[in-house]
C-alpha positions as a Markdown table, in Angstrom:
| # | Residue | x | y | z |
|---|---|---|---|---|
| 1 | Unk | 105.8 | 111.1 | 86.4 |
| 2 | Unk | 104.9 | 109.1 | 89.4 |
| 3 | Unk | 107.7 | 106.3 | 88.9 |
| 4 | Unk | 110.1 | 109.0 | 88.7 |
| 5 | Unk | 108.6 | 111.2 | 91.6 |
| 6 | Unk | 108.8 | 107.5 | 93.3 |
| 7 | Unk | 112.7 | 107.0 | 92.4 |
| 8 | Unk | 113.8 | 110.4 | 93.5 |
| 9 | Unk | 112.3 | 109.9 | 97.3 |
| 10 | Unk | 114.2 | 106.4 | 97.0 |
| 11 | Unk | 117.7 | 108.1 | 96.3 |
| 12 | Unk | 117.5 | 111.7 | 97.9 |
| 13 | Unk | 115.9 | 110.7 | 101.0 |
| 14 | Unk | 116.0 | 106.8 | 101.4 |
| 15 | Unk | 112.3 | 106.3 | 101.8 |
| 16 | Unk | 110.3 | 103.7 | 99.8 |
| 17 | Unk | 106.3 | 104.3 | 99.3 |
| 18 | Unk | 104.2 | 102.7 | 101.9 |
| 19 | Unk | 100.6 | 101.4 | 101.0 |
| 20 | Unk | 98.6 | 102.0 | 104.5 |
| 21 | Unk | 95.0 | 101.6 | 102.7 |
| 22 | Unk | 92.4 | 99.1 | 101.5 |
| 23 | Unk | 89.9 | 101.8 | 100.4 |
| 24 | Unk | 92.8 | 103.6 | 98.6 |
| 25 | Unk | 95.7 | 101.1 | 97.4 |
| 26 | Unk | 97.4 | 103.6 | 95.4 |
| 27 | Unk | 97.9 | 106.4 | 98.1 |
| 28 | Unk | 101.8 | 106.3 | 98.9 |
| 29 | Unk | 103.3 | 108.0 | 102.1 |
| 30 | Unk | 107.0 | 108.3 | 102.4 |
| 31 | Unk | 108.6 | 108.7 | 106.1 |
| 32 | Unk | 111.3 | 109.9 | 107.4 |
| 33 | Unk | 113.9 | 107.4 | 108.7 |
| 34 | Unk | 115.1 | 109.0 | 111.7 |
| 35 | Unk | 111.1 | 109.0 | 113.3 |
| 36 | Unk | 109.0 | 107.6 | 111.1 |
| 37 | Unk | 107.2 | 110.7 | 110.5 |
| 38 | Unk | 105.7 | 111.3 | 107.1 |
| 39 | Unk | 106.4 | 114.1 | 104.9 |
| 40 | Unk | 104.7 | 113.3 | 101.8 |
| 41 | Unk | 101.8 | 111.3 | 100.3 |
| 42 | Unk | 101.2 | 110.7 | 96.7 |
| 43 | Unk | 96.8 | 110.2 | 96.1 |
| 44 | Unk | 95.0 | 110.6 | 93.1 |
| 45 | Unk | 92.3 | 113.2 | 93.8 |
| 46 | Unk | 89.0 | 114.4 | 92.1 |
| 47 | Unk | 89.8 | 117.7 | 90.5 |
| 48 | Unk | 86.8 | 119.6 | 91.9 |
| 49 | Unk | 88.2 | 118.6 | 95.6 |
| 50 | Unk | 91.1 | 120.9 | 94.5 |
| 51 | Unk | 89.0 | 123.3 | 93.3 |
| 52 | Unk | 90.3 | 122.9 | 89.2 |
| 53 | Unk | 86.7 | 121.5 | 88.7 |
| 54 | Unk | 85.7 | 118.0 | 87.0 |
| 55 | Unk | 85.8 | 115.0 | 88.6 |
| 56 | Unk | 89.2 | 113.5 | 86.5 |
| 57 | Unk | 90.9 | 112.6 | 88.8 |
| 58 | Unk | 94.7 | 114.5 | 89.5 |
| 59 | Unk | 97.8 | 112.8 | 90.6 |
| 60 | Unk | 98.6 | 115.2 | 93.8 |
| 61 | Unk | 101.7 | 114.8 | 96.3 |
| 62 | Unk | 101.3 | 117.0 | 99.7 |
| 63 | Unk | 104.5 | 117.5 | 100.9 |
| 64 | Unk | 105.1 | 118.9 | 104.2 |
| 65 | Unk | 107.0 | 122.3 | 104.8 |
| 66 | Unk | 108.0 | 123.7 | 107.6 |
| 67 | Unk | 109.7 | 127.1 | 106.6 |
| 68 | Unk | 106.8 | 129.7 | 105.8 |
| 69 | Unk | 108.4 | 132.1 | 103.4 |
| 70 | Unk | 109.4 | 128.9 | 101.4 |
| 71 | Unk | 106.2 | 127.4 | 101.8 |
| 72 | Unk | 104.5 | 131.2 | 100.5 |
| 73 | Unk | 107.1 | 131.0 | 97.8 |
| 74 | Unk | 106.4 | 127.6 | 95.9 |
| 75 | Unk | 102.3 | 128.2 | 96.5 |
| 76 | Unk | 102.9 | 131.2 | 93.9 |
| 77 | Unk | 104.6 | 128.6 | 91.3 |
| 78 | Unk | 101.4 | 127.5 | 88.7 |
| 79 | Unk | 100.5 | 123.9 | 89.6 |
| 80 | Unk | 101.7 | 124.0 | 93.4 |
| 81 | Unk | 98.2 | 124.6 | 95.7 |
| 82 | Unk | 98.4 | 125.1 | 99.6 |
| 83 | Unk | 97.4 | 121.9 | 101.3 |
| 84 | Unk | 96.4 | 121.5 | 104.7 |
| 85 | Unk | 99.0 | 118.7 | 107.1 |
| 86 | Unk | 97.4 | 115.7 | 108.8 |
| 87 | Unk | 97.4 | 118.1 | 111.7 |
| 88 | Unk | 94.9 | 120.7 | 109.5 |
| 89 | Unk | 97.7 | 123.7 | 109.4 |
């Protein structure tokens, strides 16, 4: 699923994964090309950290989301869970 979640960044929005860690060499961010901004990162997360319990660990991608009543829309959707932005809102 990654490698695919991977290719479709690469041809709908141009952005290629960017390794920023040594503690965590497989978290991915993808930026915006217009200001560099991120609007997703890809991690591999304990489950209990997402409150599923267990500590397997869960391929996650936070993607950020501007418009609220989509944003209150997809966090009903099984498997999508509200995630707090690098800015924690």
């Amino acid at each position: 699923m990654r490698d695919f979640v991977f290719e479709y960044m690469k041809k709908k929005y141009k952005a290629a994964p960017e390794y920023l860690w040594k503690k965590y060499p497989d978290y991915a961010v993808f930026r915006h090309s217009d200001n560099n901004k991120w609007f997703a990162l890809q991690a591999a997360v304990p489950g209990e950290k997402l409150g599923l319990g267990g500590e397997d660990l869960v391929e996650v991608i936070n993607v950020k989301v501007d418009d609220m009543i989509f944003r209150n829309m997809l966090i009903q959707q099984d498997g999508i869970l509200p995630a707090y932005h690098m800015m924690k809102n």
